[in-house]
N, C-alpha and C positions, 0 to 999 in steps of 0.2 A: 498692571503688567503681570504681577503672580496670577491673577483669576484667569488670562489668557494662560498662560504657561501650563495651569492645571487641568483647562479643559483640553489643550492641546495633547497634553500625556494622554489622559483618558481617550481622547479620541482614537489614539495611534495605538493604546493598548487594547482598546477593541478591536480594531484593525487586526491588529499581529495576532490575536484569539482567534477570528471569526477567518484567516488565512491559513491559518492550521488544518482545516478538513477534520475538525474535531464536532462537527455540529450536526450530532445524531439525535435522533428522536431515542423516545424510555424504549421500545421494543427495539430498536437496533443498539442500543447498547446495550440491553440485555442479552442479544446477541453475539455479540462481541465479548462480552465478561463472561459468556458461555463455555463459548471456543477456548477462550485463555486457557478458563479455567479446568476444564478437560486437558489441553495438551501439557500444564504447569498441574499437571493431578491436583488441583484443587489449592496450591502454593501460590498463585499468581504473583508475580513480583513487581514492585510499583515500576509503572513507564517510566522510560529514558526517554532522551530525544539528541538526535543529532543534527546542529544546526548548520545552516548550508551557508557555502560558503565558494566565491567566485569560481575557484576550479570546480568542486562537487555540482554548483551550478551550471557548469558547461556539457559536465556530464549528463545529468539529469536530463538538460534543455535536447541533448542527442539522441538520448533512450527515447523521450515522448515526440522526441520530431515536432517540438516547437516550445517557445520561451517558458520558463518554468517561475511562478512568483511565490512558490512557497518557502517560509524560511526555516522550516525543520522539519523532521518526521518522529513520529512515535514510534518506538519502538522496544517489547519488552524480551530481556535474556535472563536465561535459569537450561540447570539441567545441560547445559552443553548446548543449546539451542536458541537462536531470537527469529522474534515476531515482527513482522513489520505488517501493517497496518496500511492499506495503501485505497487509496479512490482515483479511480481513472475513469475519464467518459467514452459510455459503449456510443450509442447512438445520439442520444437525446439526455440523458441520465448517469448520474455517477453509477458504477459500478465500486463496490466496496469488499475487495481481498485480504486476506490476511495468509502472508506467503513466510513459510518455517523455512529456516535456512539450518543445517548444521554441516558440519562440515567441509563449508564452502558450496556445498548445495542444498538445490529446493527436497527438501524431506517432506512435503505437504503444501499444498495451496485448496484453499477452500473461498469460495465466494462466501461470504457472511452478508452480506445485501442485493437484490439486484431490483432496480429498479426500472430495466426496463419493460415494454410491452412485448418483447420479441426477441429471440436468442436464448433463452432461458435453460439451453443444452449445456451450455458453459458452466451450470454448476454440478452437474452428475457426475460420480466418480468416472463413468470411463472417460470424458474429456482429461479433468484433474489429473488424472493419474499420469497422464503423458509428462507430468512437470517433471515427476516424482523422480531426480536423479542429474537435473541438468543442473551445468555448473557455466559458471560466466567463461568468456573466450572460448565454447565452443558453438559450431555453427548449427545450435541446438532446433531454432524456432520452426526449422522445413522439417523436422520431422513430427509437428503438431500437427493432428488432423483440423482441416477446419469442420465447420460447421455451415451446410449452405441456409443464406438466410441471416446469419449469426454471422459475420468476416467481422463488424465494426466489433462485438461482445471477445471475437477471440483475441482479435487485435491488440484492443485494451487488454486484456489476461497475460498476453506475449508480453506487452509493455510493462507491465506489475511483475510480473516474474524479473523479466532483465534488470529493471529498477532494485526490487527486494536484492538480485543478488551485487548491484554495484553497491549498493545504501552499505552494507554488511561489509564489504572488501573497505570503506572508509572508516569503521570502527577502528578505535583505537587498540 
């Protein structure tokens, strides 16, 4: 009965790891501890994580326009600012953002991965920049330009921003 019980744990503790969207390769983390580390000047501060929870899950499940199985998100604060850390699907592939929130808004979003074959306008600053100032409750998203070619890469971008900024309003 214990040797069931302990491969059960294990099993469910990889589960809950491998559900995180923490499962980057060395070059995309190294990209990622890049960016931190630039926008925390070189301070980086250890991740937090916010675990979700029925209500935050019903939000969540509204922003992405369908069921959400994630049970927390990363996310690091310093400086008057947090990071959140977000993977959404463009087309065929996660697309991997990392969206600054300060003062109830987006201060920066930078794609930190993209992996798809097409769309790849979504990470230039003059896409980005249109984030630069939107704050949750207003009807921010019609004034993002799209991208023709690129609707599914902005989509998901729309959707990581609107997320970044509900994740932040449930902070304690």
């Amino acid at each position: 009965m214990r040797k069931i019980n302990f491969h059960w744990l294990l099993i469910t503790s990889l589960l809950m790891l491998a559900s995180t969207g923490w499962s980057y390769t060395a070059d995309e983390k190294l990209k990622i501890e890049s960016f931190l580390a630039q926008q925390f000047k070189q301070q980086t501060p250890k991740p937090a994580r916010l675990w979700v929870n029925a209500e935050i899950k019903a939000g969540i499940s509204k922003i992405l326009s369908r069921p959400s199985n994630q049970l927390n998100y990363r996310y690091w604060q310093a400086q008057g600012k947090t990071i959140w850390l977000l993977d959404e699907l463009g087309k065929e592939r996660d697309i991997t953002t990392a969206v600054v929130v300060k003062n109830n808004q987006i201060a920066a979003i930078k794609v930190i991965v993209y992996r798809e074959s097409r769309g790849g306008e979504v990470q230039v600053p003059w896409f980005t920049d249109q984030f630069v100032g939107v704050q949750s409750g207003t009807n921010w998203q019609r004034n993002i330009d799209s991208i023709s070619g690129a609707t599914l890469s902005v989509n998901a971008m729309k959707k990581q921003a609107e997320l970044a900024l509900f994740l932040n309003e449930q902070l304690p």
